[in-house]
N, C-alpha and C positions, 0 to 999 in steps of 0.2 A: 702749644707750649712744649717745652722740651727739660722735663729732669735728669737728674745727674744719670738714672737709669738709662735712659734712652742716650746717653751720650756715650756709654761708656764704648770703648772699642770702635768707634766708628771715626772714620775719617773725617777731619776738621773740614774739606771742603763739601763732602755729600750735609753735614751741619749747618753748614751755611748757605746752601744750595737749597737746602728744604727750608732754611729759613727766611731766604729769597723771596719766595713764591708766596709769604705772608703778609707781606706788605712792612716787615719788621725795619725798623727805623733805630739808626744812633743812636738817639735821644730816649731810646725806652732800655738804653743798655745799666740806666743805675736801678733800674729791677729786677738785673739779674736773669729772670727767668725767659727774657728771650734775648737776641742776640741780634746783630745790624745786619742789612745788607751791606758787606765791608767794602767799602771802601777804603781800607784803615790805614790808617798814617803807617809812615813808614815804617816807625822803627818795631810795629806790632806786625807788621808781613813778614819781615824778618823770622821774628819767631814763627809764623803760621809756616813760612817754606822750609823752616828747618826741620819741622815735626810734622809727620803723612798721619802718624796715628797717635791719637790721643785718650787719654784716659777723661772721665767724666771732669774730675779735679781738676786738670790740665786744663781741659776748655772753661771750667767754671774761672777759673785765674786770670786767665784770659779774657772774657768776658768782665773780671772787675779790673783790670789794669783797662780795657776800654773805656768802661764807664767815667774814670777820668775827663777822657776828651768828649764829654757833653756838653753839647752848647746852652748856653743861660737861654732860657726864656722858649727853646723848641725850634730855634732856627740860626740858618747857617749865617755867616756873617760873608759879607761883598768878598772880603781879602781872602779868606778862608777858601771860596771856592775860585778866585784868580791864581792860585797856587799850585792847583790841580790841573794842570797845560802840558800835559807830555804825553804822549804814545801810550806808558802802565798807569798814567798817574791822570785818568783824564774825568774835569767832572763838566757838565753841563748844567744850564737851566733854562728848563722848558716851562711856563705860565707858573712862573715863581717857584717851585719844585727842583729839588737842587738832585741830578742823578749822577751819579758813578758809570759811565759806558767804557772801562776799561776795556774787559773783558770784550766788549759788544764791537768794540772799534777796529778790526781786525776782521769782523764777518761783516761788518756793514755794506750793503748790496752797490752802495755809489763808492767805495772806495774811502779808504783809511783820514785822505783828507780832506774829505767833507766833512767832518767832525773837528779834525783838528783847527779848521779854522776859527771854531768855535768851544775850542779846548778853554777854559776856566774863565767864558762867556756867558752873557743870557745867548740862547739860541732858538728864542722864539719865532722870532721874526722871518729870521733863516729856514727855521724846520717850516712854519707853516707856507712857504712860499713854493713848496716842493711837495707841500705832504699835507693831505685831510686830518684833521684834528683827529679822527674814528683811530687811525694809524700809529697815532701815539698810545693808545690804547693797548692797542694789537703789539706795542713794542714791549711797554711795562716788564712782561715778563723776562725781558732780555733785557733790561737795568735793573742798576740797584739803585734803591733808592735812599739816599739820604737826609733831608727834612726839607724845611720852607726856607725857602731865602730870604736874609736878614737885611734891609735896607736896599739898593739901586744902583746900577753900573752910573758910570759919570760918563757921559754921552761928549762926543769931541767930533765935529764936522772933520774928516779925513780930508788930505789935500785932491785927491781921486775925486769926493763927494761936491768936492767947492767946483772942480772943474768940470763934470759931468752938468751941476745944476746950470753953470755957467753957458754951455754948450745946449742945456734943452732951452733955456733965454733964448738963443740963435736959431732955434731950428728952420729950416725948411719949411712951407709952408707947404700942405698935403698938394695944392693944384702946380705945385714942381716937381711931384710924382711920376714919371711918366711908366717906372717898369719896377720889377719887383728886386732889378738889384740898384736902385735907389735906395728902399728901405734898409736894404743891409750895409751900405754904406751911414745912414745917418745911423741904425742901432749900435753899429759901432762905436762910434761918436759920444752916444749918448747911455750907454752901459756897462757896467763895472765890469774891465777886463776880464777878472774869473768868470763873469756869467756870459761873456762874449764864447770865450774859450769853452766854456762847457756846453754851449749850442752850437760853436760852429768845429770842432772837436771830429776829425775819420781816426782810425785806427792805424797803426803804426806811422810806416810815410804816406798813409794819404792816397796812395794812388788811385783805389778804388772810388775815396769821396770823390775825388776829379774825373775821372774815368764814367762817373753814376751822366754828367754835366756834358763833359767829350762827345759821350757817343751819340745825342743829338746830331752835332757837327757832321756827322756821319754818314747824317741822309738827308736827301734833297727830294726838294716835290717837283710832279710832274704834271702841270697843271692841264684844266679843259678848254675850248674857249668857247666863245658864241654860246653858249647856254643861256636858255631860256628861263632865267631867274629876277625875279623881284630883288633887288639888294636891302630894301627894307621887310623881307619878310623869311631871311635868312634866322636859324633857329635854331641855338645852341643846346635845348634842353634832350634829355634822355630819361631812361630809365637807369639805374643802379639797384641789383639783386631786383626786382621788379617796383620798387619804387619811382615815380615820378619826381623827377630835381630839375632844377634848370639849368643846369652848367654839367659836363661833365667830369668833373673832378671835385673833390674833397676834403676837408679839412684832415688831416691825418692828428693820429692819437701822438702826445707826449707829453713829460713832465714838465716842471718847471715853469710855467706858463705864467706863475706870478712872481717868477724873478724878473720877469721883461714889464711887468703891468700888473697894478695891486688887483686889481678884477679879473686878473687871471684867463679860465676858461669860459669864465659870463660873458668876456665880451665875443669871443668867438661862437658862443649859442646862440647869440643875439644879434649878431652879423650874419650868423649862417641862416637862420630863419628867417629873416628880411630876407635876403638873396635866394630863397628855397636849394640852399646849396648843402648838403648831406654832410654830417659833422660826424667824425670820430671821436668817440668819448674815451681819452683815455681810464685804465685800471688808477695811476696815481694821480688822479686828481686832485687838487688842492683844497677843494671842497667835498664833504661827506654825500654818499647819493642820498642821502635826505633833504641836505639843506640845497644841491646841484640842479635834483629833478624835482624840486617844489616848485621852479620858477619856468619849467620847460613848458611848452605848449603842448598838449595830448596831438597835434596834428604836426609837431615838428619832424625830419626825417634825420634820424642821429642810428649810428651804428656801436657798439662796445667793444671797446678793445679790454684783451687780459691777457695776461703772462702768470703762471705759477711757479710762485716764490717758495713755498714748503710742499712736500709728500701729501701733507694734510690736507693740503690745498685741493688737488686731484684728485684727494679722497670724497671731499666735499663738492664737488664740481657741480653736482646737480645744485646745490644754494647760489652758487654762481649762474647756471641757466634760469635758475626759479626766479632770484633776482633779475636779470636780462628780459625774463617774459613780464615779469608786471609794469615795466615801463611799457608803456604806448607808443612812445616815442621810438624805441628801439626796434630799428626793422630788421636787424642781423648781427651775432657776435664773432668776432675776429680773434683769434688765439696765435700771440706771438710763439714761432718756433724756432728764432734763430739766439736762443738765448741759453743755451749752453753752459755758456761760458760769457763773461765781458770782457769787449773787446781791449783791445790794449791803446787806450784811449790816450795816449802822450801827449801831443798838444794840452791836453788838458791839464795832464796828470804835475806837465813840466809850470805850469803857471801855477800851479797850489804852492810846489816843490819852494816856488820863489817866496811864497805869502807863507811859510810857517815857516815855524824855528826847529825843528823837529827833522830838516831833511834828512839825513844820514838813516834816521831810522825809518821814518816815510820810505824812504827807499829800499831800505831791506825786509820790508814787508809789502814790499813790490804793490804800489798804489792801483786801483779802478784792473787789476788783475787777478782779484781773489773770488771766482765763480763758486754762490752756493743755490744755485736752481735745481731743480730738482730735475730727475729724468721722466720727459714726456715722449709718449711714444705713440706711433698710429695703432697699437689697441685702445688707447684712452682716447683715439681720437673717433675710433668706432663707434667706443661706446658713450660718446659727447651726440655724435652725429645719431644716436637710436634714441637718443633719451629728451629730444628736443624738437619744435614744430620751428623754432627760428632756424633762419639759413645761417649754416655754421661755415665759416671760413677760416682757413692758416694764412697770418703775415707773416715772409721771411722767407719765403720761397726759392731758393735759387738755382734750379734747376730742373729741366723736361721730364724729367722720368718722377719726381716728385707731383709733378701737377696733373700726370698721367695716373700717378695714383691716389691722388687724392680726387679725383675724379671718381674713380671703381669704387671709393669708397666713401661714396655721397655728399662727401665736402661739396659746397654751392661755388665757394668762389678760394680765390690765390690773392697773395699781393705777392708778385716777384717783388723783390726787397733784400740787400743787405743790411737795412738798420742806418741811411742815411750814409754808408760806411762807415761806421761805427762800431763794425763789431769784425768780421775776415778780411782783412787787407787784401787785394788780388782775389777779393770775388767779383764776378763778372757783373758789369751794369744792368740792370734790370731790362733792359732795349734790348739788348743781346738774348737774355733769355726769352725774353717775348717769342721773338720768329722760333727760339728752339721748341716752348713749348706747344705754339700754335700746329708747326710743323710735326709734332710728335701726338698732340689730340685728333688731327686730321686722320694721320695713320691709322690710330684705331678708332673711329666714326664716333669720337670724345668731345667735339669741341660745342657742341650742343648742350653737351651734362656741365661745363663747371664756367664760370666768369672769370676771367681773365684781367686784374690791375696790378699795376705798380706805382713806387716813390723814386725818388730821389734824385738828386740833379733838375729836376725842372724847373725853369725861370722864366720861357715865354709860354706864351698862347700857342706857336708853331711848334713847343717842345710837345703838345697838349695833343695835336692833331697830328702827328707823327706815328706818336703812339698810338691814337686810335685807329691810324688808317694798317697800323702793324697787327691788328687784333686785339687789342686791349676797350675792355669796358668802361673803363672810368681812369684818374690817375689821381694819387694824394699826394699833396705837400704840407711840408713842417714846418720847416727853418722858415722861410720866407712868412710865412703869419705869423711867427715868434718875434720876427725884425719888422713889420710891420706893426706889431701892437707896440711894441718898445716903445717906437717913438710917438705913437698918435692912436694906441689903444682902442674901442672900437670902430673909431673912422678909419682907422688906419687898416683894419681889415675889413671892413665894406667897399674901402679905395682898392685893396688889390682886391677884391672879388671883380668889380669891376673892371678893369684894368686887363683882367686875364678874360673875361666875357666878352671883352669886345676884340681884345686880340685874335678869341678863338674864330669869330664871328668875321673878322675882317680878311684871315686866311679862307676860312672857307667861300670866303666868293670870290675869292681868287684864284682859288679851285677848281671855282665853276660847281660848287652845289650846297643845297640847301638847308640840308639836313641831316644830323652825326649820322644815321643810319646809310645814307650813301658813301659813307666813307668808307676806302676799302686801297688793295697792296695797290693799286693800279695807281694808286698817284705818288706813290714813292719808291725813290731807284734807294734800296737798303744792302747794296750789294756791300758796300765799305763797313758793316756791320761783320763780315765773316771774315773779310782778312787785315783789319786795320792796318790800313794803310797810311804810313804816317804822311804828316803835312808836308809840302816843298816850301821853302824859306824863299819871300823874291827879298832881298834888302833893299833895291830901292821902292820896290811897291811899299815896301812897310814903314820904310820912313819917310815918304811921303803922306801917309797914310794919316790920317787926322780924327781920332778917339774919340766916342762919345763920353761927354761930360758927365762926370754928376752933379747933383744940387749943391749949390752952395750955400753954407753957414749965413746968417745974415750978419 
């Protein structure tokens, strides 16, 4: 509680700042003795920005010219918070809970219009389809909160909602799957533009996202022949950080996962454990690690991805490994480092731009460009690497002399990675750095101490076995399990597991061998990797040339 004493002289927002942090509600404002989390109408900001400092009186006055706008009964009413949709003016509601994220909307780590889409909205459904319930928790202190909401939004099928339902009617049946950019054509199809956009989303023009895809193109194999091999007893599985999986590549960690499919990351737990295929759990999970690893099997092989969002965070690092070590499941933790900053996501940024009413403003608080992560550095990565018995590894890796030292400095493993291109426009494809860092751990007798993977661009089985014949231990993908579960959920990721298992399987006996561990530079010519060499145009090769189909709509 706060009296006039403690009011006097002190700044009206350190008063409401501390009164913040109490759980203090509108609705308790005709007692006087405490005060709202303001969101207050307007014509009471007014007065709050005209005056920096207040006498106790002042604020008391203030405080009863609020009390007026108390709502009958302890809750906000439907209109009341549809009014509050603008950039300063902005209220949500989360599981009935009506908040104020004015202030909040502006530091928000996905950018200004994810919120606003859901400016003087319920935003349940939205928040949790991106965010573990725990998160909201953890937010609290960064809204204000204004009381329980009064009655229910009036729900109206969108013409978008009628056409999408229309289009999953049609879909494709899974056995006209044959490659993984089938699925991305039908998630297309069958998911709401914005969440299209914010999955398939590189950084400024894109080059890099293309470029991650290109430099496959780039190398060709040189296969054996007459080998003496079984072709049914050809054998895709490996180890990954010393774990036993059957496939060599992996689920990679990311959000969102129940924007494409209300199950979210269950179904890729549960696809990946069928398939013994090595899942990455991301940090934003949709679900809390209580309710995520209640259902995990103690013999499943799952890795943890995290990124540090506050100082405190890396304060606390060790409750992040402590957490990491009592799962079973968890054979190694991944620590994103190319997170700086977020990247300058415009495709994406420009498809909100169209869905709010706010653009002008949206845009001069320059949307999904406002980085607040905190600075991680290889001291914290020393003293991650001394304070733990799991194999710690960095994803985001984009270059030789980085993986060179994190090698010296006990890291287990790398994901060369720009973030899907998502984050440095004109960083270089992860295939490129591969041969740089291979070739720079050889130098100094390295390539022993750390594992070597990457993401991004990958769509065949031969993108799969390229890379590992470049030196790489394993490879993740994203997007393509995001477009696969969209439209067929967990079949639809047991179908690409499949799908890439036998691809991988089907090159390597074309190879001429049997086993990931014979794979090595000698079966691929990667010279077009050093001086990209662009493509020669034949036009009539190309318009004779006759395009693989995709599935059609039924």
């Amino acid at each position: 509680m706060f009296c006039k004493g403690n009011l006097r002289g002190r700044r009206i927002q350190d008063v409401l700042h501390g009164l913040k942090h109490k759980n203090v509600s509108l609705l308790q404002l005709r007692n006087i003795s405490v005060v709202s989390k303001p969101s207050i109408p307007k014509r009471s900001r007014t007065i709050l920005k005209s005056s920096s400092l207040l006498t106790g009186g002042s604020v008391l006055a203030i405080i009863l010219s609020l009390s007026a706008l108390d709502f009958s009964g302890g809750e906000i009413p439907v209109k009341e918070v549809m009014s509050h949709n603008k950039i300063n003016d902005c209220w949500i509601v989360l599981n009935g809970e009506v908040y104020d994220v004015s202030s909040f909307i502006k530091k928000h780590p996905g950018g200004a219009g994810r919120l606003l889409e859901v400016a003087g909205k319920d935003a349940t459904t939205k928040f949790l389809q991106v965010h573990s319930p725990e998160v909201l928790n953890k937010m609290k202190s960064h809204l204000l909160y204004i009381g329980k909401l009064k009655g229910s939004f009036e729900y109206t099928t969108s013409e978008e909602e009628s056409k999408i339902k229309e289009m999953r009617s049609k879909i494709p049946p899974l056995e006209r799957i044959f490659s993984l950019s089938d699925f991305e054509v039908v998630a297309k199809q069958v998911l709401p533009k914005s969440t299209f956009a914010f999955y398939a989303t590189g950084s400024s023009d894109e080059f890099t996202l293309r470029e991650n895809h290109y430099a496959y193109s780039g190398v060709f194999f040189r296969p054996r022949i007459l080998q003496d091999i079984d072709p049914t007893e050809v054998d895709c599985s490996t180890t990954l950080l010393g774990t036993k999986v059957d496939a060599p590549f992996y689920i990679s960690g990311f959000a969102g996962s129940k924007l494409a499919h209300p199950f979210g990351e269950r179904n890729l737990q549960t696809a990946a454990y069928d398939a013994n295929v090595m899942e990455m759990v991301p940090k934003q999970n949709s679900y809390s690690p209580e309710e995520f690893y209640s259902t995990v099997p103690d013999d499943q092989s799952q890795w943890m991805q995290y990124h540090f969002s506050t100082p405190e965070e890396i304060l606390h690092f060790r409750d992040i490994v402590k957490e990491a070590q009592s799962r079973s499941s968890v054979k190694g933790i991944f620590f994103n480092v190319d997170l700086a900053d977020i990247g300058n996501r415009e495709k994406d940024s420009r498809r909100r731009a169209v869905d709010v009413s706010n653009t002008s403003e949206l845009n001069a608080i320059v949307t999904n460009r406002m980085g607040h992560h905190p600075k991680f550095s290889w001291s914290d990565v020393e003293t991650i690497v001394s304070n733990t018995d799991l194999p710690v590894a960095l994803k985001g890796v984009q270059r030789g002399e980085d993986v060179v030292l994190a090698a010296k400095k006990g890291v287990k493993a790398v994901v060369l990675s720009n973030h899907g291109g998502r984050q440095l426009d004109f960083s270089r494809p992860p295939l490129e750095v591969l041969v740089e860092a291979g070739e720079m751990l050889k130098e100094q007798n390295l390539e022993n101490n750390i594992e070597l993977y990457l993401d991004g661009g990958i769509r065949r089985g031969s993108d799969i076995v390229k890379a590992l014949c470049l030196g790489a231990k394993g490879v993740g993908l994203g997007r393509p399990f995001l477009y696969a579960m969209a439209g067929y959920g967990e079949e639809g990721v047991e179908h690409l597991i499949t799908i890439l298992k036998e691809e991988i399987k089907n090159n390597m006996r074309l190879l001429g061998v049997s086993k990931i561990e014979e794979l090595n530079e000698s079966f691929v010519d990667y010279s077009n990797l050093k001086f990209r060499t662009p493509r020669a145009n034949d036009a009539l090769y190309d318009a004779a040339y006759v395009p693989l189909s995709f599935p059609e709509f039924r």
